[in-house]
C-alpha positions in Angstrom: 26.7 26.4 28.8 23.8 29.1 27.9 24.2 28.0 24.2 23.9 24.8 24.6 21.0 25.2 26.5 19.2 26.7 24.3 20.2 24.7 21.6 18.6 21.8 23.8 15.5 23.8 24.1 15.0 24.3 20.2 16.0 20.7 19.7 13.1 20.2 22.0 10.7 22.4 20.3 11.6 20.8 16.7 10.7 17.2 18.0 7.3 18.5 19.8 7.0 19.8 16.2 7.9 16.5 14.4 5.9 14.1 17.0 2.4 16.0 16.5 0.2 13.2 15.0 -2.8 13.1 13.1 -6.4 12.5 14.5 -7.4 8.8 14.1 -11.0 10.1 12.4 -8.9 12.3 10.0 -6.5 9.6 9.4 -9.2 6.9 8.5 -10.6 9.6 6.2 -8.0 10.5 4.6 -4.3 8.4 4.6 -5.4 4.7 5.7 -7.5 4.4 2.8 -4.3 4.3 0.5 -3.2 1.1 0.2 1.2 2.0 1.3 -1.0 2.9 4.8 -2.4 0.0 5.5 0.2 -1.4 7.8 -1.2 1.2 10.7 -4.7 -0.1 10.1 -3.6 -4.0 10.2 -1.9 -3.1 13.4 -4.9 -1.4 15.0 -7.1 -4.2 14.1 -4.8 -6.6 15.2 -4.5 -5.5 19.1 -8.6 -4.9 18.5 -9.2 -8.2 17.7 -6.5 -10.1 19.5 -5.8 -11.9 15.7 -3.8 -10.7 13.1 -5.4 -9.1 10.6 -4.3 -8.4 7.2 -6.2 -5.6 4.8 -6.8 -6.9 0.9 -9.0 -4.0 0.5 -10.9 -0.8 1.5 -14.3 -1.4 0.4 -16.7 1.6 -0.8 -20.5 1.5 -0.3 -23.2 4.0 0.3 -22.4 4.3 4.0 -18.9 5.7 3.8 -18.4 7.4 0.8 -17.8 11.0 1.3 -20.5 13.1 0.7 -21.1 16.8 -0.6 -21.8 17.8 3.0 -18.9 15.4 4.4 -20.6 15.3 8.0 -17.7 15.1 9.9 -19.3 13.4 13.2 -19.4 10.4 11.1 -16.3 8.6 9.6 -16.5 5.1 8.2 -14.1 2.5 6.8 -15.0 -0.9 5.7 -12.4 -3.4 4.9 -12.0 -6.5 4.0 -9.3 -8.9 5.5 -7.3 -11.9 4.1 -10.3 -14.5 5.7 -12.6 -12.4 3.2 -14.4 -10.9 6.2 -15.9 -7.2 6.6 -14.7 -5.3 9.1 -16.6 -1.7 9.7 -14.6 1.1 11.9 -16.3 4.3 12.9 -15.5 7.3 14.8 -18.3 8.9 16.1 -17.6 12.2 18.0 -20.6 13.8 19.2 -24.0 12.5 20.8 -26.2 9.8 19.2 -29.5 8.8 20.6 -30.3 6.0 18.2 -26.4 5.2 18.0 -26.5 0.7 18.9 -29.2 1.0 16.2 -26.8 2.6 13.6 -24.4 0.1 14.4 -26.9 -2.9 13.5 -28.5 -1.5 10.7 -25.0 -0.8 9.5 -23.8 -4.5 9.9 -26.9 -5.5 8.1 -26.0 -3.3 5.0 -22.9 -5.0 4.9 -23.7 -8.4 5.0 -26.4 -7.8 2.6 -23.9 -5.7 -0.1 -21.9 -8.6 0.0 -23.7 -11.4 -1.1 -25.3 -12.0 -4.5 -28.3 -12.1 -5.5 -28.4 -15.8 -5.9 -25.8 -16.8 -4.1 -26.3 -19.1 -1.2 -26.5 -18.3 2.8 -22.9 -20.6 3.1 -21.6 -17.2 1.5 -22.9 -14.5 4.0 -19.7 -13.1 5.7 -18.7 -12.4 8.9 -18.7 -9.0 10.0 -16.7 -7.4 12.7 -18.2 -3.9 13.8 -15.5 -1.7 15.8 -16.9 1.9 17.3 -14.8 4.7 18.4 -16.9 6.5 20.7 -15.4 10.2 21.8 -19.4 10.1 23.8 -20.7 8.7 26.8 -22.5 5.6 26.1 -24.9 3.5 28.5 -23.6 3.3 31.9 -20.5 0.9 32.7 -16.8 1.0 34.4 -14.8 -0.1 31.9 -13.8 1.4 28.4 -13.9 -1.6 25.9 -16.9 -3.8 25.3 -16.8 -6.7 22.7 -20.9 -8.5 21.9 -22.0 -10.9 20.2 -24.7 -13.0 19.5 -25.4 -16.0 21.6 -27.9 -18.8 21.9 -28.8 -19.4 26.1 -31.3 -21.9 27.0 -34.1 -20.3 28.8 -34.7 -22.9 31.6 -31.0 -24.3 31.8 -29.0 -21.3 30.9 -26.5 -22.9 29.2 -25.1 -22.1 25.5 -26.0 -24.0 22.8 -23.0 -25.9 21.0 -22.8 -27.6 18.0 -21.4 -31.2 18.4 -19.0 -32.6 15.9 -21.7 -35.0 14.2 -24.2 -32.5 13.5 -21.1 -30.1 12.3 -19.7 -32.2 9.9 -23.2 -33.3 8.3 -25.2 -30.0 8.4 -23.1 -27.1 10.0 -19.9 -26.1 8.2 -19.1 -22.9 10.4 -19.6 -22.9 14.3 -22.2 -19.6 15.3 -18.9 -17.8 16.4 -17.8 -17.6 12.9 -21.1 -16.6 10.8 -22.3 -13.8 13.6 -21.1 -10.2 13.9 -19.3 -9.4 16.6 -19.3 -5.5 18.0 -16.8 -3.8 19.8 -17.2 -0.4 21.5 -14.3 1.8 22.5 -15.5 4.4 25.1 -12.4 6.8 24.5 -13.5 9.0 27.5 -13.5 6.6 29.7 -9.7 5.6 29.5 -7.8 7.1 32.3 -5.1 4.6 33.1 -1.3 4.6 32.3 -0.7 3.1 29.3 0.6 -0.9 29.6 -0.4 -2.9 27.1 -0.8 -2.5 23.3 -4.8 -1.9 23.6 -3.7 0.8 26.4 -1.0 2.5 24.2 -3.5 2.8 21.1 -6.2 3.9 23.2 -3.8 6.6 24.6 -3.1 7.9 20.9 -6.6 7.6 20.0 -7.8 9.8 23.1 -5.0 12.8 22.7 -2.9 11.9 20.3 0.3 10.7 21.3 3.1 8.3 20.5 5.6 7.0 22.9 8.9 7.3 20.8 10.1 3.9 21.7 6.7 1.9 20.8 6.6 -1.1 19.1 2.7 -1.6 19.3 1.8 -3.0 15.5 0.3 -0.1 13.6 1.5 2.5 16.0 5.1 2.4 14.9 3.2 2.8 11.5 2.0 5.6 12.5 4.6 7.3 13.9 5.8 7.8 10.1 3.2 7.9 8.6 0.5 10.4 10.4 2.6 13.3 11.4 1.6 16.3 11.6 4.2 18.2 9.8 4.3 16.0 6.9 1.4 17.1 5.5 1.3 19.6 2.8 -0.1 23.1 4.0 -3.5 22.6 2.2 -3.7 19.4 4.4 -2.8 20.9 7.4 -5.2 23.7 6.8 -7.8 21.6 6.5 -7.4 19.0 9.1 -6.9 22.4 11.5 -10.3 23.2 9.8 -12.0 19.6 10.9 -10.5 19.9 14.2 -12.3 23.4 14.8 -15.1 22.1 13.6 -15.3 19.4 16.1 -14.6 22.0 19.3 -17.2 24.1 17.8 -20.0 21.6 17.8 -19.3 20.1 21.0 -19.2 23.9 22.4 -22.5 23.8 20.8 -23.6 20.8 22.4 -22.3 21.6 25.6 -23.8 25.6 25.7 -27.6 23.7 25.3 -27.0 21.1 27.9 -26.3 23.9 30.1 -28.6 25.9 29.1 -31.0 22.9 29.1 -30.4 22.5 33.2 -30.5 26.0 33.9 -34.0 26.6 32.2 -35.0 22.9 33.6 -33.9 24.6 37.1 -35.8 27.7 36.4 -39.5 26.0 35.7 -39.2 23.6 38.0 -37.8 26.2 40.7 -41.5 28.3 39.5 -43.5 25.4 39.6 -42.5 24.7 43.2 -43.2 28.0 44.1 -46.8 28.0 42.1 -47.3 24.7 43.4 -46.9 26.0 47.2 -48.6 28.5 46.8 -51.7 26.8 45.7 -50.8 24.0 47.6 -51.0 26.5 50.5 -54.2 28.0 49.4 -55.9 24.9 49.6 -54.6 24.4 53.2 -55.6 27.3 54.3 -58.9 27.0 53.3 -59.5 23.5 54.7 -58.3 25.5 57.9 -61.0 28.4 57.4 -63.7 25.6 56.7 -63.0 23.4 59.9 -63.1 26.7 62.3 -66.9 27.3 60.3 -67.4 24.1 61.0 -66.6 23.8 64.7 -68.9 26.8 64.9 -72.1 25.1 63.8 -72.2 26.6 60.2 -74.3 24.6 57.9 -72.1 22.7 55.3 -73.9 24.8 52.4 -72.7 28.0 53.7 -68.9 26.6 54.8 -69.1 24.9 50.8 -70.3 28.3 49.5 -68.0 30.8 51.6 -64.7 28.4 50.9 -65.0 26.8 47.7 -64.4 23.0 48.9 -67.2 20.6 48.8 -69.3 18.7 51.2 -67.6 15.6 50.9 -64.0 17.5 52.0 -66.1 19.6 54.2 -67.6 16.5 56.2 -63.9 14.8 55.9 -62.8 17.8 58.6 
């Protein structure tokens, strides 16, 4: 009975070893870029965007090639999908103050990458813009937020639609299908049992794990494709490398917002003392003045012996 125990145990401890998963970031960067991986990146984009979405191609630009430094707060994919629209997912794991800004200026750069020189405005694609965000973001409740652009009438409030006649003689595509749309996962914020496809991928993008018997598109993918142990020792090395690196920079991050309060605390704990104590000064003064006062000395002297004016002096 012992043995077979501890044959259960090891069992154990080899499948915690085979079910360790890869990082999402690492995984973009790395595997989902070869072409025999794309079926885990069509199945993420398919719960994201409620569609299903196919991958022809990664595309390469400026904004997410790797570069000599290979910042590794920053990891970009752009794809494009079998309705020839771009579709931009980044990871961003640390603190951004300009971050919504990013996002657009990003969008911009790929609409304008894609369209010739030339070519007419019926050719600017759609772009979809997903965000992983391991950061807290604006205030809200809930960790998912999908935009885009809308046109609201400012005295009626309602949205402006494009009616069949004017479609078919001027408008070929309906707003929905020309403008970006962004989506922002707030990976923090997810604290829920997982339900649903969205909550199952959210689950393996927050820590990392797979429920054995999933069949969430892309995450059965992954199970296959992205473990841990299937990586050559070089790889693993260096994903253990990236992962250090991350802990490391939010210790950083983290050490100087603490430190940040405590030395806020510290001044303004001084300044309330410096600020009593000339706040009590003053008081006491005004106190000195008014008993000079009430003994008939002449507002010169009072002004002269305290340091107030007349004006404060007659105010008493």
């Amino acid at each position: 009975m012992k043995e077979l125990d501890q044959k259960d145990m090891a069992e154990n401890e080899r499948q915690e070893l085979q079910d360790r998963y890869i990082r999402f970031d690492w995984a973009i960067k790395r595997l989902l870029r070869q072409k025999a991986n794309f079926g885990v990146l069509n199945g993420f984009l398919t719960v994201m965007l409620r569609e299903e979405v196919n991958i022809l191609e990664i595309l390469e630009s400026e904004s997410n090639q790797e570069s000599a430094d290979d910042k590794f707060n920053r990891v970009d994919i752009k794809a494009r999908n079998s309705k020839g629209e771009i579709i931009i997912v980044e990871i961003q794991n640390t603190r951004e103050v300009h971050y919504l800004e990013r996002i657009l200026y990003g969008v911009a750069k790929a609409i304008t990458e894609h369209i010739s020189l030339g070519e007419g405005y019926q050719n600017v694609k759609k772009v979809y813009s997903i965000s992983i965000l391991y950061f807290d973001l604006g205030v809200g409740t809930d960790y998912i937020y999908h935009g885009q652009n809308h046109f609201t009438g400012v005295h009626t409030g309602d949205r402006l639609r494009i009616n069949t006649r004017d479609r078919d003689a001027v408008i070929t595509r309906l707003p929905a299908e020309i403008f970006p749309e962004y989506i922002l996962i707030r990976v923090n914020e997810f604290d829920k049992v997982a339900t649903t496809p969205l909550d199952e991928w959210i689950t393996y993008l927050k820590d990392g794990t797979i429920r054995p018997d999933t069949t969430v598109p892309g995450l059965r993918e992954a199970r296959e494709k992205l473990k841990y142990y299937s990586m050559s020792s070089s790889e693993r090395h260096a994903y253990d490398e990236h992962l250090n690196a991350i802990m490391i920079q939010n210790d950083v991050l983290d050490t100087a917002k603490w430190e940040g309060r405590l030395e806020g605390l510290a001044e303004g704990e001084a300044k309330g003392k410096a600020e009593g104590l000339v706040e009590g000064k003053a008081d006491a003064l005004r106190q000195t003045a008014a008993k000079m006062k009430r003994m008939g000395m002449p507002t010169a002297d009072i002004a002269t012996c305290t340091g107030l004016s007349a004006e404060e002096i007659e105010k008493l």
